[in-house]
PLY file of the C-alpha trace (Angstrom):
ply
format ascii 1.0
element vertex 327
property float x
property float y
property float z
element edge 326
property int vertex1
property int vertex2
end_header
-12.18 83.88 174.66
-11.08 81.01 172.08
-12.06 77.60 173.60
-11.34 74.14 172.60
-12.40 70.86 173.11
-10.43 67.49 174.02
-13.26 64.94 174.01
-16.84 65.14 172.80
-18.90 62.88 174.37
-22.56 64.01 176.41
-20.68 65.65 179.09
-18.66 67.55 176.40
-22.16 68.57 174.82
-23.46 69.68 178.26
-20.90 72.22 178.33
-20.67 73.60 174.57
-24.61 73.75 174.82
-23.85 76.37 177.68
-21.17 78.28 176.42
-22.51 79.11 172.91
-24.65 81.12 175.11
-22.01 83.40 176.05
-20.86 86.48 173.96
-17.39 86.38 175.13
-16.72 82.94 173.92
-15.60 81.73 170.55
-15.76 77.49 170.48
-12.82 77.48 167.91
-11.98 73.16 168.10
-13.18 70.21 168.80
-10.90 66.99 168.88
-11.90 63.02 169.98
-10.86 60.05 168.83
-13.90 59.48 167.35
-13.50 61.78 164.75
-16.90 61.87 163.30
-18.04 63.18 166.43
-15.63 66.67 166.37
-16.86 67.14 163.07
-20.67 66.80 163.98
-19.41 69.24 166.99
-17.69 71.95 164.44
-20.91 70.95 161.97
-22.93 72.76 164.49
-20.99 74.98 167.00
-18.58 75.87 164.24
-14.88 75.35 164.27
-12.55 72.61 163.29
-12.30 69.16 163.99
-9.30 67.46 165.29
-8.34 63.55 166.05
-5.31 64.06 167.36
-5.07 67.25 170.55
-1.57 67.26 170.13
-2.14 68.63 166.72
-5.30 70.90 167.85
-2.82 72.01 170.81
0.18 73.05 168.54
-2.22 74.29 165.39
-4.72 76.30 167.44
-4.41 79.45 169.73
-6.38 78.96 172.26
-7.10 80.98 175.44
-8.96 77.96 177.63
-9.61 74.01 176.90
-12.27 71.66 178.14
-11.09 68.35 178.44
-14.06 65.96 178.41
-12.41 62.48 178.60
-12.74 59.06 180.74
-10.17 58.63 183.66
-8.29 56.14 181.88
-7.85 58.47 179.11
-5.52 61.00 180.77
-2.40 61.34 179.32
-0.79 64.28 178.57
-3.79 66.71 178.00
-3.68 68.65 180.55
0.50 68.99 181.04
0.69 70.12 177.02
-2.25 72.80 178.00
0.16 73.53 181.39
3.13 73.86 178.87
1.30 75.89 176.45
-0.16 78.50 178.95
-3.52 77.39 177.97
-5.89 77.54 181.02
-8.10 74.33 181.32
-11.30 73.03 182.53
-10.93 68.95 183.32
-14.11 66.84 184.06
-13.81 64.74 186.86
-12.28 62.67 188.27
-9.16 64.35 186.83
-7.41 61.17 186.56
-7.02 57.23 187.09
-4.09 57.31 189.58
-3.24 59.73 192.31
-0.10 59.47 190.71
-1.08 60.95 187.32
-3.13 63.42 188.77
0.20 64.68 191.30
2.05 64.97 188.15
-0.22 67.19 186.23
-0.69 69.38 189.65
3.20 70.17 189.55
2.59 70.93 185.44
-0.57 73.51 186.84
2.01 75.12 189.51
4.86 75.91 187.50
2.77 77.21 185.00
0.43 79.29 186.59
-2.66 78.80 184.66
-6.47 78.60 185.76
-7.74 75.56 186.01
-11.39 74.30 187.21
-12.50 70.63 188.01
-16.57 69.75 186.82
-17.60 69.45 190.44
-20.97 70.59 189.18
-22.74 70.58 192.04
-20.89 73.21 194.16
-22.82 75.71 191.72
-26.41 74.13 192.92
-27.87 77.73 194.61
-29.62 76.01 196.83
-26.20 73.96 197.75
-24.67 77.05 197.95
-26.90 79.10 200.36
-27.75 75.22 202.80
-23.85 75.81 203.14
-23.44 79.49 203.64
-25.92 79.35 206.49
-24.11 76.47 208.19
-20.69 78.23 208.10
-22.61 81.60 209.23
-24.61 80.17 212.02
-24.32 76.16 212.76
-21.13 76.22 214.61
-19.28 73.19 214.92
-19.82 70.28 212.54
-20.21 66.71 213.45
-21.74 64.29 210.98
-21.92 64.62 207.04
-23.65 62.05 205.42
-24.51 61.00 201.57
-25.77 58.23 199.62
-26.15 57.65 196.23
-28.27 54.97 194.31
-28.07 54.17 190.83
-27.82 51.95 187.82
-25.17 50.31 185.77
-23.63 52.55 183.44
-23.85 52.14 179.76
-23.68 48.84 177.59
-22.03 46.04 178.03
-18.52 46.71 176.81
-18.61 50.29 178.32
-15.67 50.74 179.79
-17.61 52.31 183.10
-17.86 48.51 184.22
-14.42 47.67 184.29
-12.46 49.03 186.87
-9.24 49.27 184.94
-11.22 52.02 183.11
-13.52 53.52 184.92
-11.67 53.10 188.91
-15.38 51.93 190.01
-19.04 54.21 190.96
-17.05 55.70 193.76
-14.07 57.01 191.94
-16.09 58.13 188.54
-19.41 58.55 190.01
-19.91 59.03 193.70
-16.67 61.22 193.62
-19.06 64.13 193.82
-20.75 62.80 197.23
-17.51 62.95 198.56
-16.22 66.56 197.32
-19.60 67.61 198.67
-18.51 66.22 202.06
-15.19 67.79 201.83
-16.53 71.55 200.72
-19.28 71.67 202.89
-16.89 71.07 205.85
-14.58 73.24 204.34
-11.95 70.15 205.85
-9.44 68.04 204.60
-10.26 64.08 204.94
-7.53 62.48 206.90
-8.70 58.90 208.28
-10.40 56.63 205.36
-11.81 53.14 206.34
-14.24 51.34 203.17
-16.49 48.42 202.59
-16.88 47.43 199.09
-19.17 45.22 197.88
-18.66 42.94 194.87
-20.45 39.67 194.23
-24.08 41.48 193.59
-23.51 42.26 190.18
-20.88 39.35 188.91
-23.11 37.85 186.44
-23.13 40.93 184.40
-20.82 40.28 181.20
-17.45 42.31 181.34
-18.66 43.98 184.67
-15.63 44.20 187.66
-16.38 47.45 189.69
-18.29 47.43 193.14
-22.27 46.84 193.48
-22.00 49.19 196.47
-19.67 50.68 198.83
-19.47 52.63 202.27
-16.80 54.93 203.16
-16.33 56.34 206.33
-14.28 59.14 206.76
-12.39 61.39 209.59
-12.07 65.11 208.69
-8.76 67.16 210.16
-11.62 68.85 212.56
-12.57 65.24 213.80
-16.07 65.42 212.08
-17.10 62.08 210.78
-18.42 61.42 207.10
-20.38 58.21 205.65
-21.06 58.32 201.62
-23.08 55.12 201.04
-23.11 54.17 196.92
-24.54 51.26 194.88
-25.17 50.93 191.25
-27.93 47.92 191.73
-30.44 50.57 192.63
-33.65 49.63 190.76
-34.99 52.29 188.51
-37.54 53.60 190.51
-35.68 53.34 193.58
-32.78 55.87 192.27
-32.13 58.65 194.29
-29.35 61.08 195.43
-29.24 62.92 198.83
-27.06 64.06 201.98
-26.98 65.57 205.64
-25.12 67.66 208.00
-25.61 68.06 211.57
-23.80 70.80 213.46
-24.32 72.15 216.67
-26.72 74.60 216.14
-28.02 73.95 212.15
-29.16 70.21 210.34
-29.36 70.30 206.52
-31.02 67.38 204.78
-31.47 67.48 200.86
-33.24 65.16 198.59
-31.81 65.64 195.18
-31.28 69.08 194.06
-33.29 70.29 197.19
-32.23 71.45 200.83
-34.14 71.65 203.43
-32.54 73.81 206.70
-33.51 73.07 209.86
-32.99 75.41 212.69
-34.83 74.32 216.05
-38.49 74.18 215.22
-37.74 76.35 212.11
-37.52 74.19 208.49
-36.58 76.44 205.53
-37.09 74.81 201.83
-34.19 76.27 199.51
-35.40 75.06 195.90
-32.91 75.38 193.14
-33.41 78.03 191.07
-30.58 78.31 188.20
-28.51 76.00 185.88
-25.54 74.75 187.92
-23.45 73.63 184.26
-24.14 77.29 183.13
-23.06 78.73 186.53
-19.54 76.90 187.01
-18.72 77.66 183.27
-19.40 81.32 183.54
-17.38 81.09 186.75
-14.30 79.62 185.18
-14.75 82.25 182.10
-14.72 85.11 183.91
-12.06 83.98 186.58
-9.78 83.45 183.21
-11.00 87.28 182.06
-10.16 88.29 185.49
-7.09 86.47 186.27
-8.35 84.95 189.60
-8.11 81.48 190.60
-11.31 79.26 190.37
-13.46 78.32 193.41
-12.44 74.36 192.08
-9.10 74.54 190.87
-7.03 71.79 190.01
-5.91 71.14 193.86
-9.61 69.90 194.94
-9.77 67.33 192.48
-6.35 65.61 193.54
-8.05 65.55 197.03
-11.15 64.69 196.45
-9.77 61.58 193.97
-7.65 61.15 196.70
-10.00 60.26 199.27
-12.02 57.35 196.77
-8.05 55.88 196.15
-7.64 55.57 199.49
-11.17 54.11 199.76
-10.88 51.36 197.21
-7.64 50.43 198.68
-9.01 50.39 202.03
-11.96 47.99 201.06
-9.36 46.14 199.32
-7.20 45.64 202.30
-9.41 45.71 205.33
-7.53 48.50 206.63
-8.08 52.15 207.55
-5.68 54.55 205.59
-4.03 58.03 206.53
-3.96 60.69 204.22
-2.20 61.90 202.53
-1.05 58.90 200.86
1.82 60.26 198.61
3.55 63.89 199.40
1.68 66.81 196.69
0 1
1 2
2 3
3 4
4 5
5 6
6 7
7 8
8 9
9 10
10 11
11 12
12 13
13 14
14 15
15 16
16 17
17 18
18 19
19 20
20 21
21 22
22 23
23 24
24 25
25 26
26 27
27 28
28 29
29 30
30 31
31 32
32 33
33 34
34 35
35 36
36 37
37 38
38 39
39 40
40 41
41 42
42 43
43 44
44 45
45 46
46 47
47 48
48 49
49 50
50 51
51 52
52 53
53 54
54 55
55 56
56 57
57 58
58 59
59 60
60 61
61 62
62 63
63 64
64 65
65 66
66 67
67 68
68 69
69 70
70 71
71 72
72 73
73 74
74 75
75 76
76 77
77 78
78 79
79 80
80 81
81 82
82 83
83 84
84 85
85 86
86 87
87 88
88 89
89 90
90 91
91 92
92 93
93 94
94 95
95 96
96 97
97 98
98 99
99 100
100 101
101 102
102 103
103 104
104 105
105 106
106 107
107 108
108 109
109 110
110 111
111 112
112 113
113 114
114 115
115 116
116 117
117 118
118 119
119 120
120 121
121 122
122 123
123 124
124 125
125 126
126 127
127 128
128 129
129 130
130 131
131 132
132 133
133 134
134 135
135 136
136 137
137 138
138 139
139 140
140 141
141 142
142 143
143 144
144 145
145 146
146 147
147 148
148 149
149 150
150 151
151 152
152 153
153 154
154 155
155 156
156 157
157 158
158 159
159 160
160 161
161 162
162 163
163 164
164 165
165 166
166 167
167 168
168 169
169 170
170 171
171 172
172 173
173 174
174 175
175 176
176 177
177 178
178 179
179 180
180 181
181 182
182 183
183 184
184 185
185 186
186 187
187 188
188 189
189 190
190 191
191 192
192 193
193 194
194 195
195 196
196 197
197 198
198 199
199 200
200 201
201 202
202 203
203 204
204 205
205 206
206 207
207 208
208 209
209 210
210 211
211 212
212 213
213 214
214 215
215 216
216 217
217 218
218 219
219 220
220 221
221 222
222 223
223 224
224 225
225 226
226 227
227 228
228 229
229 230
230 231
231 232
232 233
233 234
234 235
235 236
236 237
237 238
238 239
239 240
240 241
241 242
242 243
243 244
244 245
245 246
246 247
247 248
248 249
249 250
250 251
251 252
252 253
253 254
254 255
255 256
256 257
257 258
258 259
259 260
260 261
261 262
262 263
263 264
264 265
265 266
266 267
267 268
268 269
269 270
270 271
271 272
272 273
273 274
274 275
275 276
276 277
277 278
278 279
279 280
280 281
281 282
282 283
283 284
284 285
285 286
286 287
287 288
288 289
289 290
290 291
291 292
292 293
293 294
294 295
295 296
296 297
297 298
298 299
299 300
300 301
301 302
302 303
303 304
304 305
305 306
306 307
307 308
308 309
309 310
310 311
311 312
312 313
313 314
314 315
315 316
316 317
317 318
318 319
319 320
320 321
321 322
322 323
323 324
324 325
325 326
């Protein structure tokens, strides 16, 4: 399987540290616009180094691409791959503007490649079984809940803090709170109402994004969601977690941890593999098998989706119906 880079950055790393694992792979280019940083990629994985992926696109044969790059960076990437039958791997969130990300859906359709969105934590085991045993025996779901609490990302002058960039913590960061609210109810969001926070943070130099947020959501089955964010968490206080009550089963994990709770019954799942490992495996052998991912392309244009329609809403003071343009 010949595999090439578009970006490489740490998240880019994360995943060639993974695949040079596996036998079946063959990391053939790297490209960013750094170039100094594909050649310290090929230096070590092997390879050549590109600046320009239009050039890497049209010079190399590859079989799959990993395209590591900020949202504001999507461009064209991933409708040349489309074009090219190249099957692709996109961090998320797969783009800056529903719009952009609607357009390179209808590339993925009429081409009929493979295509898997870095929602890394769907591969968590213990994510995996908390949410097997809820479909299997909790019945109907009510409440999901999440919250995440961190710091400001990067320097000042990374363009994380500005919201022209980045899209804010929910869109780039707490994006995978609220794809873990939309695959463990297996449900479509339909109702989004948000709270943004703003002035928290405003004496930070070149910093425009939210201190914190709430969204509140209404699932097609009429369960209700909350995802709670801030990035004015102090260090020690950082943390990451979520719920789910259902009628007969209540999950609450604490990091990478579930805990199942079944009447007087608690059962601790603990994680036991490397989720990065698992959901690039996954999206290798679905391209050796011809099978569509358990991500593809689809969930991230929902799941980015549901944070557009939440900065809007905080923005407006309004609730907002999904969809919010025809896909």
């Amino acid at each position: 399987m010949r595999v090439g880079f578009i970006g490489c950055g740490s998240i880019a790393k994360a995943h060639v540290e993974r695949l040079v694992k596996m036998n079946d792979v063959e990391l053939v280019a790297f490209c960013d616009i750094a170039i100094e940083r594909a050649r310290e990629f090929a230096r070590k994985y092997g390879g050549k180094a590109y600046q320009d992926y239009h050039e890497m696109l049209d010079k190399e044969k590859l079989d799959a691409c990993f395209i590591c790059i900020p949202p504001f960076s999507h461009n064209d990437q991933e409708i040349l791959c489309a074009e090219k039958g190249i099957h692709f791997f996109v961090e998320k969130p797969v783009a800056l503007t529903l719009e952009k990300a609607v357009e390179i859906l209808k590339a993925v359709k009429k081409a009929g490649i493979i295509t898997q969105v870095g929602y890394v934590l769907r591969f968590m085991d213990s994510f995996r079984k908390a949410r097997k045993i809820l479909h299997e025996k909790g019945g109907r779901i009510a409440l999901f809940e999440a919250w995440r609490y961190g710091g400001v990302v990067g320097e000042k002058k990374h363009w994380w803090r500005r919201k022209e960039l980045s899209g804010g913590q929910l869109v780039e960061q707490s994006t995978h709170q609220v794809d873990l609210a939309r695959w463990f109810l297996n449900d479509d969001v339909e109702l989004v109402f948000a709270s943004f926070e703003t002035q928290l943070l405003n004496d930070l130099p070149d910093f425009n994004i939210e201190s914190a947020s709430i969204v509140n959501m209404v699932f097609k089955s009429k369960a209700i969601g909350v995802v709670t964010s801030t990035c004015a968490a102090q260090p020690a206080g950082m943390t990451t977690g979520f719920r789910v009550v259902s009628r007969h089963i209540q999950i609450v994990a604490s990091g990478r941890e579930c805990k199942v709770i079944e009447g007087d019954k608690v059962e601790v799942l603990k994680p036991s593999v490397d989720p990065f490992f698992e959901e690039d495996r996954h999206f290798i052998e679905c391209i050796k098998r011809g099978e569509e991912t358990e991500v593809p392309y689809i969930e991230g244009v929902k799941t980015l989706e549901v944070t557009i329609a939440a900065a809007r809403s905080a923005e407006r003071g309004e609730a907002l119906r999904l969809p919010l343009i025809p896909y």
